[in-house]
C-alpha positions as CSV (number, residue, x, y, z in Angstrom):
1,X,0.0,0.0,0.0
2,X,3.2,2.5,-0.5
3,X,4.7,3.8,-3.6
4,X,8.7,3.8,-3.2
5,X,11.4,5.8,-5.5
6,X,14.8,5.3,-6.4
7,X,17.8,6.6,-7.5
8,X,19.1,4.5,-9.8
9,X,22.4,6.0,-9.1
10,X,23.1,4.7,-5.8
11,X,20.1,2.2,-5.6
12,X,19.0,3.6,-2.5
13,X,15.7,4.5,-1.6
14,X,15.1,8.4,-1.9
15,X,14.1,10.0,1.2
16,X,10.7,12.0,0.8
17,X,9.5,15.4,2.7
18,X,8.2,14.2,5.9
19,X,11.8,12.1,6.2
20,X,9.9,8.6,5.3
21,X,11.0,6.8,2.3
22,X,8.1,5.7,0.8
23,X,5.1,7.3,-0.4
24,X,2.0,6.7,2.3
25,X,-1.8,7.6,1.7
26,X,-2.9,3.9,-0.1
27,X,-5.1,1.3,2.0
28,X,-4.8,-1.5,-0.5
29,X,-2.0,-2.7,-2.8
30,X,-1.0,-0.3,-5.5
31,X,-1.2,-2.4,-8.9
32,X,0.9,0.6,-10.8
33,X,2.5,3.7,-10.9
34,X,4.1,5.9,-13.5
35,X,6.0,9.2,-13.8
36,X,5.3,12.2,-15.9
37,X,7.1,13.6,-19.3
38,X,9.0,16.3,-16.9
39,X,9.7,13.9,-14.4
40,X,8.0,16.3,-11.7
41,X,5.0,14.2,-11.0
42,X,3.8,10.3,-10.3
43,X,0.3,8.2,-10.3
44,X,-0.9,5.3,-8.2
45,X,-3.7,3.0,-9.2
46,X,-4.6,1.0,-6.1
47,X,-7.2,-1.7,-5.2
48,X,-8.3,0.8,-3.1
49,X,-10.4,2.2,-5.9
50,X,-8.5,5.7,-5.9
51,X,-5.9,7.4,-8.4
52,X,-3.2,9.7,-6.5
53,X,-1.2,12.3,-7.7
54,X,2.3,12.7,-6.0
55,X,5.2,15.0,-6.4
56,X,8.4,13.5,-6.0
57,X,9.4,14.2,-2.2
58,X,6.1,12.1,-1.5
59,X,3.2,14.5,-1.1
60,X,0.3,13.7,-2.5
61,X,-1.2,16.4,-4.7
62,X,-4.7,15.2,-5.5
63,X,-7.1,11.7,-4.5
64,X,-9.2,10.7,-7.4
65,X,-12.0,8.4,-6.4
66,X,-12.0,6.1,-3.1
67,X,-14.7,3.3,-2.1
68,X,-18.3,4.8,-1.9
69,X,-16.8,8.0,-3.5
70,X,-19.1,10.1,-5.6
71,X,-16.5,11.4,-8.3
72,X,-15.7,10.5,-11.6
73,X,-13.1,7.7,-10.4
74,X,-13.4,4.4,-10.9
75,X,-15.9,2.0,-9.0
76,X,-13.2,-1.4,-8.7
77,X,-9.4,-2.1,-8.9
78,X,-7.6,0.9,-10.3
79,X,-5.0,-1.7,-12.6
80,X,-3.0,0.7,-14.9
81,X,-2.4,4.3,-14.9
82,X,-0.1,6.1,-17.9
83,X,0.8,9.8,-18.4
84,X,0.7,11.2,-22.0
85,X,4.7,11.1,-23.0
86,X,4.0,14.6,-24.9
87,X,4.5,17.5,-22.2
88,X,1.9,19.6,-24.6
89,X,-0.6,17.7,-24.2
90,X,-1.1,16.7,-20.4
91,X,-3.3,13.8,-19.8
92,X,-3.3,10.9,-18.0
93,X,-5.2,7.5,-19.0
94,X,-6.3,5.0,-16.0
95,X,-7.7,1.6,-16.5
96,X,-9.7,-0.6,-13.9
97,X,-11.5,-3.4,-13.3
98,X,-15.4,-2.0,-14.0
99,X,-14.4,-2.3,-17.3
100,X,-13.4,1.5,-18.1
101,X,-10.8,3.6,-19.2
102,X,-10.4,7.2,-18.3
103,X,-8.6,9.9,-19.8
104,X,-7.6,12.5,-17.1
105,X,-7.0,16.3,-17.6
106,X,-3.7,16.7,-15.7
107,X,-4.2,20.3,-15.3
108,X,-7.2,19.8,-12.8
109,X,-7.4,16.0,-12.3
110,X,-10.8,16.4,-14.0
111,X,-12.5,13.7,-16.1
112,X,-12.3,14.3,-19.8
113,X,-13.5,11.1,-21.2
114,X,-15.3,7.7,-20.0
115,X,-14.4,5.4,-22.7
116,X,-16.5,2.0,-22.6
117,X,-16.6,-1.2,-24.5
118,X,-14.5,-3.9,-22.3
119,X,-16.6,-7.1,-21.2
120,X,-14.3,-7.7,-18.6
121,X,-11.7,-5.6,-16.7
122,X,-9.3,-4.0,-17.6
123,X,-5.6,-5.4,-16.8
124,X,-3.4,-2.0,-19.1
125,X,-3.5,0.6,-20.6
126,X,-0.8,2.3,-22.5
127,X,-0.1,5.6,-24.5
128,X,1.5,6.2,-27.8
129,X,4.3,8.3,-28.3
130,X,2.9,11.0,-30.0
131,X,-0.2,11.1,-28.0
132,X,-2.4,10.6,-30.4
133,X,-3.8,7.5,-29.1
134,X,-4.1,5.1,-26.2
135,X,-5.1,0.9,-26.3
136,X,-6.4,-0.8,-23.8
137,X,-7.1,-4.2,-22.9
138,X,-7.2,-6.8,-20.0
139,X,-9.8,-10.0,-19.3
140,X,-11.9,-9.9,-22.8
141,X,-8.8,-10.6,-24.8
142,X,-9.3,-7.8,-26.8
143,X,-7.1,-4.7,-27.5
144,X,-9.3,-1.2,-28.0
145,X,-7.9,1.7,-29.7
146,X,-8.6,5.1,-28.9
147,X,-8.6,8.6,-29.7
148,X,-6.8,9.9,-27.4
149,X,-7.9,13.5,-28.8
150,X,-12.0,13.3,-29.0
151,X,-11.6,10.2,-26.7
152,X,-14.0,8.0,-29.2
153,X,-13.0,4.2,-29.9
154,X,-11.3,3.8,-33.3
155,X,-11.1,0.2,-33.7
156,X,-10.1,-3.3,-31.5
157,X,-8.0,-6.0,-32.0
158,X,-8.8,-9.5,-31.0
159,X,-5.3,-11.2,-29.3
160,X,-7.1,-14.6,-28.7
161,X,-6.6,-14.2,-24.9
162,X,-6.5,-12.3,-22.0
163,X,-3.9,-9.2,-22.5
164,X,-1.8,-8.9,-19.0
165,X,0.2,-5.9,-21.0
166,X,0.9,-3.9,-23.8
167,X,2.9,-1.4,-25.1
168,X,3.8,0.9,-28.1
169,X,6.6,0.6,-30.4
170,X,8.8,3.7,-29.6
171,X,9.9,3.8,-33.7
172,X,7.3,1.9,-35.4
173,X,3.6,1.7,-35.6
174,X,3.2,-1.3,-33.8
175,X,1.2,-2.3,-30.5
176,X,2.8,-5.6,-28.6
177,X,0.5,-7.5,-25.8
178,X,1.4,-10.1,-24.1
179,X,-1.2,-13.0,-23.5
180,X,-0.4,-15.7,-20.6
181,X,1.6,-17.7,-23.3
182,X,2.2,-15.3,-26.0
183,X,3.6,-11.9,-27.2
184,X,1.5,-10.5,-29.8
185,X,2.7,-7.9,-32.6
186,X,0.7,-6.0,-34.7
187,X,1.3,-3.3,-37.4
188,X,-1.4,-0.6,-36.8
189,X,-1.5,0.7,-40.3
190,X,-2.4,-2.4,-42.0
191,X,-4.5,-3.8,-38.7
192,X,-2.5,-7.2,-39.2
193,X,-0.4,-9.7,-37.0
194,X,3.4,-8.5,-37.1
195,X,4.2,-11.9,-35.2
196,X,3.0,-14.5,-32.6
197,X,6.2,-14.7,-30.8
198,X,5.5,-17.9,-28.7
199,X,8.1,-19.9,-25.9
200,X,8.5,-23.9,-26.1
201,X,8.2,-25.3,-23.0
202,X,8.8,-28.6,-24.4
203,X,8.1,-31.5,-22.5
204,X,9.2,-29.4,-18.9
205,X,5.5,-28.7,-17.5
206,X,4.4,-31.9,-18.6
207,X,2.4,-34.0,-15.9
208,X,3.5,-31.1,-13.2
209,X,1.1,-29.6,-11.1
210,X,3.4,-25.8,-11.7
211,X,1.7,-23.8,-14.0
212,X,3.5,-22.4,-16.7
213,X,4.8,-18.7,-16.2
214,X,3.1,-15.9,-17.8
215,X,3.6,-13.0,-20.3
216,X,3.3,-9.7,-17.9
């Protein structure tokens, strides 16, 4: 139920403004966190059902949401939060499990838009570089495209399983999600399977009780 930061320089723990070195205000496990463009600011999706904005010496800024809130936030698990990488255009997209996503005006932590069409919740979310766009996807095995702009859905992809993540190509238009036994690749443009990019276990699992490890 604490957010911690690092300096990667030392790999010590940074010390916050009360003295503590982690961030406290969670009641539940925080299932993600991410840092701004300018590197000022942080979000925390939690299973307490809230969104926090921190600075980094550990004060938090702003509390979206909460069980039996009355705000926009979300209403289950807060899995996957995200900033917009382009400083201009200051958003921040949260996913959850009642099935939403939310885009976030980072100036006033106000809702811009609700987007809906997952049948089951929502495990990531994740922002393309330019901004222009944001996927989503999670239990229904299906990754959603949106405009990140006039927040409307643009067009899904079916990955044939649940999606534990996803990302953007940093150089190419490409989205990658990774399935519980699969990494899948598409090219955006054409709306086609890049590559399946699947691990042989062989016969190692084989009448064992383990499960296999999974794409995360």
């Amino acid at each position: 139920d604490t957010v911690r930061l690092w300096d990667l320089t030392n790999g010590e723990c940074a010390q916050t403004f009360d003295k503590k070195k982690h961030f406290e205000g969670h009641n539940k496990d925080v299932l993600s966190v991410a840092f701004s463009a300018d590197n000022r600011q942080i979000i925390s999706g939690s299973r307490d059902h809230t969104i926090r904005l921190w600075n980094t010496r550990g004060q938090c800024k702003y509390i979206i949401g909460g069980e039996g809130s009355k705000d926009d936030g979300h209403k289950d698990w807060v899995s996957s939060v995200r900033f917009s990488p382009n400083v201009d255009f200051p958003v921040f997209v949260s996913g959850g499990w009642d099935k939403r996503v939310k885009v976030w005006n980072l100036t006033n932590c106000k809702l811009m838009y609700n987007l809906i069409g997952h049948k089951g919740y929502v495990s990531t979310v994740t922002v393309a570089p330019d901004s222009s766009l944001c996927a989503s996807g999670g239990k229904d095995g299906v990754a959603m495209l949106w405009d990140l702009k006039e927040g409307k859905h643009l067009y899904s992809l079916e990955a044939g399983a649940q999606i534990n993540s996803m990302c953007f190509s940093p150089n190419r238009y490409w989205l990658c999600a990774a399935t519980p036994d699969t990494i899948v690749i598409w090219d955006l443009e054409s709306k086609q399977v890049v590559d399946r990019l699947v691990v042989d276990w062989g016969e190692k699992y084989q009448g064992r009780k383990a499960t296999k490890p999974q794409c995360t």
